[in-house]
NUGUGU-353044 format. One record per residue (C-alpha): residue number from 1; x, y, z. Coordinates in pm, 1 decimal, always signed. Layout:
N
NUM_X_Y_Z $
...
//
This chain:
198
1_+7464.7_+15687.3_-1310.0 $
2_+7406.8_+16038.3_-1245.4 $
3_+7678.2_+16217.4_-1046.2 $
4_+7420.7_+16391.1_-765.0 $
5_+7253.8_+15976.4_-746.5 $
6_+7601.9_+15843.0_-675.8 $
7_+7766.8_+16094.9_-395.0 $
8_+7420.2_+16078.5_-244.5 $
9_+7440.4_+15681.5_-258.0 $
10_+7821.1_+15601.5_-226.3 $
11_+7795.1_+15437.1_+141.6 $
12_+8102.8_+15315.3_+317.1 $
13_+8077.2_+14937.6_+175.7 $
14_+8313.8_+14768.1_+432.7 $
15_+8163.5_+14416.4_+340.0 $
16_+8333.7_+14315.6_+22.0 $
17_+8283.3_+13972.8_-191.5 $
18_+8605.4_+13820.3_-237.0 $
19_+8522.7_+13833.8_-613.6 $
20_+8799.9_+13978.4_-848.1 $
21_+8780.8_+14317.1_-984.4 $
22_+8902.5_+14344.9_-1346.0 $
23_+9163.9_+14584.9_-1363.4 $
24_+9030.5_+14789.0_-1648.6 $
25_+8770.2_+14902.3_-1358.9 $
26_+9038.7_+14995.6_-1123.7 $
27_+9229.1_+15229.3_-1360.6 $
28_+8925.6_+15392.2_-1453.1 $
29_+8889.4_+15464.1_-1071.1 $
30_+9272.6_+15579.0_-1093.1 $
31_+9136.0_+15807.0_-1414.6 $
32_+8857.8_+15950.6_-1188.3 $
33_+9114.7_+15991.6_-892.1 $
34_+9327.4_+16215.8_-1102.3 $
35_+9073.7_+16389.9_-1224.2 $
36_+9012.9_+16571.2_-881.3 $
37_+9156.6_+16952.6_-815.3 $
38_+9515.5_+17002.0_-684.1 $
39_+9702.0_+17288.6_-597.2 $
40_+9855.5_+17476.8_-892.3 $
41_+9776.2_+17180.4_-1109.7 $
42_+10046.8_+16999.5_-926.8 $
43_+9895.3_+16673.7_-925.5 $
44_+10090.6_+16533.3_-687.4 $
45_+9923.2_+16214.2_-606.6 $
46_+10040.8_+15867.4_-658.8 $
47_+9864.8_+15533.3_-638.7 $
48_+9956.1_+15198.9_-542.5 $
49_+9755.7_+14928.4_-684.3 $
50_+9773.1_+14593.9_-429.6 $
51_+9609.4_+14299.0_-543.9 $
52_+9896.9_+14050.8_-444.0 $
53_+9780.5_+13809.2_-225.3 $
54_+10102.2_+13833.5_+12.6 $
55_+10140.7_+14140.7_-2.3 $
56_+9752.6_+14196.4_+139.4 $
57_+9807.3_+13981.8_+336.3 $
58_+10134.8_+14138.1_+514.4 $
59_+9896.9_+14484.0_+520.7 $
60_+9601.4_+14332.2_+644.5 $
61_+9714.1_+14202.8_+955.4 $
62_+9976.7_+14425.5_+1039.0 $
63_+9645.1_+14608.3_+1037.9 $
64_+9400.3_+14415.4_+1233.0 $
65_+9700.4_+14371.2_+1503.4 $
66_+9722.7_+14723.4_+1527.1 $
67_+9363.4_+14780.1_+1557.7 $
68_+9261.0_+14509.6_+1766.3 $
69_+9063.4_+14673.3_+2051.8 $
70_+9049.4_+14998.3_+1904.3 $
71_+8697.8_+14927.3_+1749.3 $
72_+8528.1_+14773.1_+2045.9 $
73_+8129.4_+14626.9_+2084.5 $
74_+7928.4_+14965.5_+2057.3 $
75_+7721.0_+15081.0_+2352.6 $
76_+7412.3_+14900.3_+2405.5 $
77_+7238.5_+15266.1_+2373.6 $
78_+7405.6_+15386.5_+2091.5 $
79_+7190.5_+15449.1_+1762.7 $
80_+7121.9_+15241.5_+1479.8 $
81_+7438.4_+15413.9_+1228.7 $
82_+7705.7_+15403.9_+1489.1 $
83_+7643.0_+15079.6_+1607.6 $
84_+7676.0_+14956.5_+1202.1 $
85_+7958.2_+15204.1_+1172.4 $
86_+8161.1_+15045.2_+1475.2 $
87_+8112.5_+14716.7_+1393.0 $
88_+8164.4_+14779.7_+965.9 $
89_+8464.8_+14923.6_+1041.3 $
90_+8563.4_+14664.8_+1308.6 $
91_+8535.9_+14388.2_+989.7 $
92_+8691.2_+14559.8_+765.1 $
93_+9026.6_+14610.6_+987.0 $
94_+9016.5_+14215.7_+996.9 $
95_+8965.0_+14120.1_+639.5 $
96_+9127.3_+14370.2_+450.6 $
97_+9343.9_+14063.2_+365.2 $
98_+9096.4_+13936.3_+148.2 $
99_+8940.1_+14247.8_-15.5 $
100_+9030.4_+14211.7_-396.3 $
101_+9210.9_+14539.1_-424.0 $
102_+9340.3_+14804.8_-180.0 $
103_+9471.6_+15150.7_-347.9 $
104_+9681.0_+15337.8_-139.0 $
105_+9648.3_+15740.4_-259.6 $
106_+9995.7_+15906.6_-142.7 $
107_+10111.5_+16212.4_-232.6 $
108_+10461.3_+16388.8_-254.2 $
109_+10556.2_+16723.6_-122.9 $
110_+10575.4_+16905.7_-462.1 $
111_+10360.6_+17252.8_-411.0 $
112_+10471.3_+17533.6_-381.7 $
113_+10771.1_+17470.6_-643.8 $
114_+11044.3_+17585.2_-423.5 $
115_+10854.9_+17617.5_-85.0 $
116_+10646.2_+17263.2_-70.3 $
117_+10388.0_+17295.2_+199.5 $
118_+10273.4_+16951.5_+345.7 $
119_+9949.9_+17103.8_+406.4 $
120_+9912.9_+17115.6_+33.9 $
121_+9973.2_+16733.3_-32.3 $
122_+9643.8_+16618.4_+174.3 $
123_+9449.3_+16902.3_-70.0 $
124_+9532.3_+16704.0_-370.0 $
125_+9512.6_+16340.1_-227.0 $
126_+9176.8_+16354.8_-23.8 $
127_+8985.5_+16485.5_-343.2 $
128_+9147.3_+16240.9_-573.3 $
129_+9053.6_+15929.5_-299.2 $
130_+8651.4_+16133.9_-313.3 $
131_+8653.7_+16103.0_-715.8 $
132_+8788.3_+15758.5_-631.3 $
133_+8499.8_+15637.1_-375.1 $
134_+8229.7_+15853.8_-594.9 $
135_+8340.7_+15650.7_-936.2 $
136_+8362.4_+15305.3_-729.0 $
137_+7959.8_+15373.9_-640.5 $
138_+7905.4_+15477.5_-988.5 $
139_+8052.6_+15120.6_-1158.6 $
140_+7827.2_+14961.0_-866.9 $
141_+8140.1_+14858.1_-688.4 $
142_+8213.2_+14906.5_-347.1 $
143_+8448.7_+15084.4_-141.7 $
144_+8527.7_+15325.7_+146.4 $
145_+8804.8_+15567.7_+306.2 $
146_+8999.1_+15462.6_+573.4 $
147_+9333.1_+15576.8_+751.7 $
148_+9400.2_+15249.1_+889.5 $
149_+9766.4_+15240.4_+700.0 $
150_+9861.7_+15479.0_+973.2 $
151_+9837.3_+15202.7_+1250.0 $
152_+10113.2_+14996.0_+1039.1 $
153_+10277.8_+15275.5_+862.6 $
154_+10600.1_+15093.9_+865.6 $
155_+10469.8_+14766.1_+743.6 $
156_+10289.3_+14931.8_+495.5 $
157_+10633.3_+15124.1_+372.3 $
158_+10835.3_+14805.1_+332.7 $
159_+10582.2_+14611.7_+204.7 $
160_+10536.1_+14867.6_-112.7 $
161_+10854.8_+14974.3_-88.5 $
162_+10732.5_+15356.3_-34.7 $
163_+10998.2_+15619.4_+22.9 $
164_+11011.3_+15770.7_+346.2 $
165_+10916.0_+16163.2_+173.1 $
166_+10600.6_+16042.9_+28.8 $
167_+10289.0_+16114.7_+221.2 $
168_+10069.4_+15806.3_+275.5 $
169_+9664.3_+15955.8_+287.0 $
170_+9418.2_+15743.4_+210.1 $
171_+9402.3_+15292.1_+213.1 $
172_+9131.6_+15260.7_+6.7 $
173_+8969.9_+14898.9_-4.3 $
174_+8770.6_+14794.1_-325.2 $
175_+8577.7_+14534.7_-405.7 $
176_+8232.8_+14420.6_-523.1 $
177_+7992.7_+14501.9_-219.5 $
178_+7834.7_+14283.4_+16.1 $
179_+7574.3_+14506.6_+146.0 $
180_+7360.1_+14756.9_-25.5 $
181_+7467.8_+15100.9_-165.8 $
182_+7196.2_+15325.3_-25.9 $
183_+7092.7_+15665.8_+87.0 $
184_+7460.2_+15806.0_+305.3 $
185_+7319.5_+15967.4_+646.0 $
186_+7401.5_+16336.4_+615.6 $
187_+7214.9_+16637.5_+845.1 $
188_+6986.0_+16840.1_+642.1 $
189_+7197.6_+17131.0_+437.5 $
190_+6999.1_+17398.4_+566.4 $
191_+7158.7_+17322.3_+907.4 $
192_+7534.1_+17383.3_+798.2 $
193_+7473.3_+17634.4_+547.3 $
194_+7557.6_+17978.3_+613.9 $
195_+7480.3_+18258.9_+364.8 $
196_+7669.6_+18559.5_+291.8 $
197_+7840.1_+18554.9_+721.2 $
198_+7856.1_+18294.4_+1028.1 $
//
């Protein structure tokens, strides 16, 4: 698939089949992930793979708990994409529990060598989760970005066992999709493009 075809076509999926995912597929995601940008080179992103059933399911509803009337029933006036948004997102915080594979994208205080600015860690993590999502659309799989870890950040650390000085960005949920990858609603470019000043 073309590269400009998939970002323009790599919707949220937050319906997943409960099919497996054959972990060939998910390290070539982790191969696109690090091929992203970082500062210096420093590539200081880690993944963690979770496709153990306890383990998802220790995540997922630590989750959904923590969520649970965050994502409430959308306002009978609000428009067609935020009302499928809302809800989407809503589903997903209860069944990430069954999604095939979640990758967490974390990242380690490493740049600058002597003077490591946290600032710096979410520069190399959120375009290595973007490769990520982009490469998901382009093997037809489905998957989308969500922060939800932070709601059960400590769950999340002793379930995976992640050190306290790593970073945790991005709780990626993969799977085959449920839905349809189509068109992603974006405003025209000529309306946030500014050339040559403000």
């Amino acid at each position: 698939m073309d590269v400009f075809e998939a970002m323009g076509s790599a919707r949220a999926i937050r319906y997943l089949k409960p099919d497996p995912v054959d972990p060939e597929l998910i390290e070539k995601l982790i191969w696109a992930a690090t091929r992203a940008s970082s500062p210096g080179n420093s590539q200081g992103w880690d993944f963690v793979v979770i496709t153990d059933a306890d383990a998802k399911a220790r995540i997922g509803g630590a989750v959904a708990d923590a969520m649970a009337g965050i994502f409430r029933e959308p306002p009978a006036d609000a428009d067609r994409s935020v009302r499928l948004m809302l809800n989407g997102a809503r589903a997903l915080a209860g069944s990430l529990a069954t999604a095939p594979v979640l990758v967490l994208v974390c990242g380690r205080m490493v740049y600058p060598p002597g003077n490591p600015d946290e600032q710096l860690v979410w520069s190399a993590c959120y375009p290595a989760a973007q490769n990520l999502i982009v490469a998901a659309r382009a093997l037809g799989l489905g998957a989308t970005f969500t922060t939800f870890q932070r709601r059960a950040e400590q769950v999340v650390r002793g379930t995976l066992g992640i050190p306290d000085e790593v970073r945790m960005a991005a709780l990626i949920p993969i799977g085959w999709p449920d839905r349809e990858h189509g068109p992603v609603n974006r405003k025209p470019v000529e309306e946030v493009i500014h050339w040559d000043r403000w």
